[in-house]
N, CA, C and O of each residue as an XYZ file, in Angstrom:
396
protein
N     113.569     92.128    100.247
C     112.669     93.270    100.130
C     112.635     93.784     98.695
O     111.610     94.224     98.174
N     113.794     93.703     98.100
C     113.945     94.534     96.709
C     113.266     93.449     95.434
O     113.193     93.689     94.229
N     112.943     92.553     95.970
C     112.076     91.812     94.888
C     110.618     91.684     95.205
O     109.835     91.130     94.433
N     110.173     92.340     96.653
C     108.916     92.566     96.805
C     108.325     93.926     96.878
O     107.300     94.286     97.456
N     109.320     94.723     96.057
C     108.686     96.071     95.904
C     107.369     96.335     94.816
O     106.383     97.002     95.131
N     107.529     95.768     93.663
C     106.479     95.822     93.011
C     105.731     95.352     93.307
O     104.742     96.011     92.988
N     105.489     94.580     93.748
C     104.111     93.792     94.528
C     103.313     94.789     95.794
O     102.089     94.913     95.840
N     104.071     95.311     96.575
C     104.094     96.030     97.380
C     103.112     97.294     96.962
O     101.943     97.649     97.115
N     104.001     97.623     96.507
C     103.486     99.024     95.548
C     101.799     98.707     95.067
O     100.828     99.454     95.185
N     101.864     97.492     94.563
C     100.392     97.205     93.522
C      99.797     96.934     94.983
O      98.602     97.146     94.779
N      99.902     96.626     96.197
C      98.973     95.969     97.181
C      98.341     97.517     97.777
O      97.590     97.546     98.751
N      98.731     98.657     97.101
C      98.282    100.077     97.536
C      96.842    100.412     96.335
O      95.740    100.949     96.446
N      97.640     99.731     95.180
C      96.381    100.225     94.600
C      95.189     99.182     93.859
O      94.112     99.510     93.360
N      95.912     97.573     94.008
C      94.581     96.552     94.467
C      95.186     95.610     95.008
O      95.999     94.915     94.399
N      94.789     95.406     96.584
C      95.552     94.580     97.121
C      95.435     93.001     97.009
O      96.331     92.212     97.306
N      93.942     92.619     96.440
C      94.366     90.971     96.006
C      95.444     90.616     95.659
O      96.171     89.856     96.299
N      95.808     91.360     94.090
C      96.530     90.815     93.468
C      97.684     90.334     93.767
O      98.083     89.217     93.439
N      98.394     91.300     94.524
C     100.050     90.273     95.468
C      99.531     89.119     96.902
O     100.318     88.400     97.517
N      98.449     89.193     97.090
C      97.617     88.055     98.267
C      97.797     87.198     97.673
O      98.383     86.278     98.243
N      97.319     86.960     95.882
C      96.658     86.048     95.005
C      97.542     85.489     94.593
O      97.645     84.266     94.685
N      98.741     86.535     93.817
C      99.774     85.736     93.168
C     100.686     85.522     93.632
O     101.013     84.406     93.228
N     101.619     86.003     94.492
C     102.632     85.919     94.998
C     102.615     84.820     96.469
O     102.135     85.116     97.563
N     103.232     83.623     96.125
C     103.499     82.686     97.053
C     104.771     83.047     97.759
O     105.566     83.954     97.512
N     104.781     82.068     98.756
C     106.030     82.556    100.166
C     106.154     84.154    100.664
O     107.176     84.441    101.287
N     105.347     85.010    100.465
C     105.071     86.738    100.449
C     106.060     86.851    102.267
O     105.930     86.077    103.215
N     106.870     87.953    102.179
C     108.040     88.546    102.755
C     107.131     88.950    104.032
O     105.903     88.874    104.010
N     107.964     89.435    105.268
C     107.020     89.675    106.142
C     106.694     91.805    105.635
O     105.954     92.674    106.094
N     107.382     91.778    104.890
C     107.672     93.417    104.199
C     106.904     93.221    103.346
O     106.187     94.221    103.328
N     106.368     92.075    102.089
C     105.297     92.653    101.577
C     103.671     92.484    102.603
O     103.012     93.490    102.866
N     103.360     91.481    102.936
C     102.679     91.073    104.453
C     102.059     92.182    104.897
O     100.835     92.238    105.020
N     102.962     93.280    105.208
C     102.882     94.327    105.903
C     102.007     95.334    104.916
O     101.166     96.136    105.322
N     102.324     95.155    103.758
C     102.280     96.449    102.988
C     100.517     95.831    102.413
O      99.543     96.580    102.331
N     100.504     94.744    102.175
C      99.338     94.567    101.704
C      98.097     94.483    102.804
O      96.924     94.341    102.461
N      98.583     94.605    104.308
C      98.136     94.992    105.043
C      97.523     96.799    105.270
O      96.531     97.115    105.926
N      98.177     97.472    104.740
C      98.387     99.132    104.850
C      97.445     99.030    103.678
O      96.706    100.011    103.592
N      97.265     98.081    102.724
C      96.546     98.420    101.203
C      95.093     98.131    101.629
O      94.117     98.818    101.327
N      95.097     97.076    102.335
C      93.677     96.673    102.872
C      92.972     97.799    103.569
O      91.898     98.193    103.114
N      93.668     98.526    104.992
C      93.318     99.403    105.746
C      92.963    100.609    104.730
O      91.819    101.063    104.739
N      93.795    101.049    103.987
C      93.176    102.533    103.291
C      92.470    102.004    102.245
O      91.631    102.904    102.197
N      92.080    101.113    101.198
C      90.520    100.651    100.588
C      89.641    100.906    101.546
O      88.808    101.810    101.477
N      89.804     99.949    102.709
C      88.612     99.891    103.511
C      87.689    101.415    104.390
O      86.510    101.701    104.594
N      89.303    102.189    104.755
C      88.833    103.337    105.132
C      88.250    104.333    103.966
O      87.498    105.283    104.183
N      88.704    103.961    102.799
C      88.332    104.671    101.713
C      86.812    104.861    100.980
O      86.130    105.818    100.616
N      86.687    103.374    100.980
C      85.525    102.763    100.436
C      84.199    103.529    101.663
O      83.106    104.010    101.366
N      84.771    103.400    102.896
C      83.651    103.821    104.259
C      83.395    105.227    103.987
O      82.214    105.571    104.033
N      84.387    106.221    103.677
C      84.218    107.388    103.655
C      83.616    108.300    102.588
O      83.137    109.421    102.754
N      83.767    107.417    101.171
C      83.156    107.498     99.885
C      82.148    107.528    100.332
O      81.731    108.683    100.411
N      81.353    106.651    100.768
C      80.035    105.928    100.910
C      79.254    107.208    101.872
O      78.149    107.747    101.807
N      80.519    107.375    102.826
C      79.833    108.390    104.092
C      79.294    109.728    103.648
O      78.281    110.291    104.064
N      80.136    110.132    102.744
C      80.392    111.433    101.795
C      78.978    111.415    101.019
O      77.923    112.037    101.141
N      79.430    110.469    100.220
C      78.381    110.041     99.049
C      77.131    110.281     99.610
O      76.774    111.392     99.220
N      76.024    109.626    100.565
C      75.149    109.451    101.085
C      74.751    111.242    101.354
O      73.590    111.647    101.411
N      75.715    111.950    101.464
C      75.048    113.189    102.232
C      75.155    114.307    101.268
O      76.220    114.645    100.751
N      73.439    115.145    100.934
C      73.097    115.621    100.079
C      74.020    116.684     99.086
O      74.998    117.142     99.677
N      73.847    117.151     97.633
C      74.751    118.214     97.281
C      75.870    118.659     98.180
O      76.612    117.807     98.667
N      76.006    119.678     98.382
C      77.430    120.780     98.544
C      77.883    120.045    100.305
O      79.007    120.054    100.805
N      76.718    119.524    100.867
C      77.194    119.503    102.145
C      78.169    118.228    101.928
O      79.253    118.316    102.506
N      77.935    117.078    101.186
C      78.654    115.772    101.228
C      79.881    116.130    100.444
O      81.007    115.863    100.866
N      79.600    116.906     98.979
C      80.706    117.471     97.819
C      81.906    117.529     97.837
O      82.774    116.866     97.270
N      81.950    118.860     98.933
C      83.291    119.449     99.666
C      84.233    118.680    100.619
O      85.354    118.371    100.216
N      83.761    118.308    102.061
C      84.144    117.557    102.667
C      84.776    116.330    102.328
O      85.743    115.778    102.853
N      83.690    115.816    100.840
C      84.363    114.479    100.249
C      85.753    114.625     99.426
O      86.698    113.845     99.544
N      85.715    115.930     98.441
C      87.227    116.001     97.761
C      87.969    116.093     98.876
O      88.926    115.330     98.746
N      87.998    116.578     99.774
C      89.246    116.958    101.223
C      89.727    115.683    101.490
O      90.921    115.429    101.651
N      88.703    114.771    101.546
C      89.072    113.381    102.147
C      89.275    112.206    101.216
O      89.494    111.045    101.560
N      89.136    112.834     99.578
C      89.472    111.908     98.686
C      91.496    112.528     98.908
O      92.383    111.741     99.240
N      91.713    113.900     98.641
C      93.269    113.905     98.620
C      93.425    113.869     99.838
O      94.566    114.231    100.128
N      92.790    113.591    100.744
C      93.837    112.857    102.330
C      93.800    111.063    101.906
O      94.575    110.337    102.528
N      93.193    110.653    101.208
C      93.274    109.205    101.105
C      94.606    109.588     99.788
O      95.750    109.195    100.016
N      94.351    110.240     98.675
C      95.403    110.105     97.927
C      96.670    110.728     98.612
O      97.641    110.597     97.867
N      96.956    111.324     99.714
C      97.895    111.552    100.515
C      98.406    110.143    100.997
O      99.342    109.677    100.347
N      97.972    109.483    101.934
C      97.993    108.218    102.378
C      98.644    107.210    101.094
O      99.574    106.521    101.512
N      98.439    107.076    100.144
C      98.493    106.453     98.914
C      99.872    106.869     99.047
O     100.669    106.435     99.878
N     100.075    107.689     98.218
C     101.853    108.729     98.071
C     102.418    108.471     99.588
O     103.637    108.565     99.446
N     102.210    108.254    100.667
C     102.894    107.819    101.782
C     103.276    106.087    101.645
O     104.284    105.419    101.415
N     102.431    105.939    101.814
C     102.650    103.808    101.093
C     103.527    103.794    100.584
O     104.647    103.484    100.991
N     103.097    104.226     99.290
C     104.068    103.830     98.055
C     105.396    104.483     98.896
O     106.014    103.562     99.430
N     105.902    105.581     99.118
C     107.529    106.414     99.532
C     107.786    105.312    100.448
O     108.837    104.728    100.184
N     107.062    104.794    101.569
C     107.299    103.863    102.451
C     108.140    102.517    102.199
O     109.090    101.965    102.755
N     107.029    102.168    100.683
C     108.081    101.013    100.037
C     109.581    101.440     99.147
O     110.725    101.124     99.475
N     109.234    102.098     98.163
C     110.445    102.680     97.537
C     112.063    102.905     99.040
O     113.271    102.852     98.807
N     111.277    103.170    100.604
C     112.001    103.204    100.996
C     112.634    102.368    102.343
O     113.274    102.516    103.385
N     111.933    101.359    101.472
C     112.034     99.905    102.379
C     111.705     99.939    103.343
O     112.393     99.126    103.959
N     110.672    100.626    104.317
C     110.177    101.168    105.574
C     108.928    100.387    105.955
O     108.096    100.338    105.049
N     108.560     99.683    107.231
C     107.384     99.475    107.321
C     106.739    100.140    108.561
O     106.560     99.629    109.666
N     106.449    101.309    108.171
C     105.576    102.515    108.969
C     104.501    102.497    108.763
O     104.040    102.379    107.627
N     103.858    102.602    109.750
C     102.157    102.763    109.276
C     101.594    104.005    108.577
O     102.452    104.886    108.527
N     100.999    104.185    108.294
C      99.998    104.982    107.730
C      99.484    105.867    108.454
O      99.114    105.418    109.539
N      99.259    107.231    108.265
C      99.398    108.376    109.650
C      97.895    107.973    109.795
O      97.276    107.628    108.788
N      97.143    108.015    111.319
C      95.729    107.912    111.662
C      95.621    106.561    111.467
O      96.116    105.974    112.429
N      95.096    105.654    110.461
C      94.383    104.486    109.898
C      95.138    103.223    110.464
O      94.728    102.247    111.093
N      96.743    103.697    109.890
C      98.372    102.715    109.496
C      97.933    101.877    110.661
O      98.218    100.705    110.414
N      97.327    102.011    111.885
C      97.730    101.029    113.098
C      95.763     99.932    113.880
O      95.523     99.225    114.859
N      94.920    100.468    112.667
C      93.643    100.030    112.820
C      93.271     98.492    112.803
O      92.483     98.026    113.626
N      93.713     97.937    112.090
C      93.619     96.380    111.891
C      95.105     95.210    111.570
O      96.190     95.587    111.127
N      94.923     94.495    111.754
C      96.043     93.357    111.345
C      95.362     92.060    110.556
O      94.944     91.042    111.107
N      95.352     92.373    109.000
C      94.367     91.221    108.435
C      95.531     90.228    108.267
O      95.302     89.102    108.709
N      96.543     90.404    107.799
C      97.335     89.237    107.626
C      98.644     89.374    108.704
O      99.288     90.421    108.772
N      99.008     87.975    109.684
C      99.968     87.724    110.454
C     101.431     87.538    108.883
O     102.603     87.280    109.157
């Protein structure tokens, strides 16, 4: 685990890159670049959702849900620092891209 923390960590904030480079990947990083996939994806949906809806009404609602995604982020990362593979509160249990 303690040599797949940095990788780990980076699969929160672009998850190719430990998919891409890192051969024989731990079932602990696996996991984590799994959790990196789920909050992009929920991220990217909600930007978009936000985004789309006019001035003040999309505005507000969207910063709330940009620091609940950067909440989520700061949960990941503590997760790895603490060798834990917990999901992600709400999202953590939505998909399984990599076995």
């Amino acid at each position: 685990i303690d040599r797949d923390k940095l990788w780990a960590v980076a699969a929160y904030f672009f998850f190719p890159l430990p998919l891409i480079l890192v051969k024989n990947r731990s079932n602990f990083l696996n996991y984590h670049i799994n959790q990196g996939i789920i909050l992009t994806i929920v991220s990217l949906a909600g930007q978009f959702g936000f985004g789309i809806l006019p001035g003040w009404i999309g505005f507000i609602p969207g910063q709330i849900f940009s620091a609940i995604i950067l909440g989520g982020l700061v949960i990941g990362i503590l997760n790895v620092f603490n060798k834990e593979m917990k999901p992600l509160p709400l999202i953590g249990k939505l998909f399984s891209f990599i076995k």
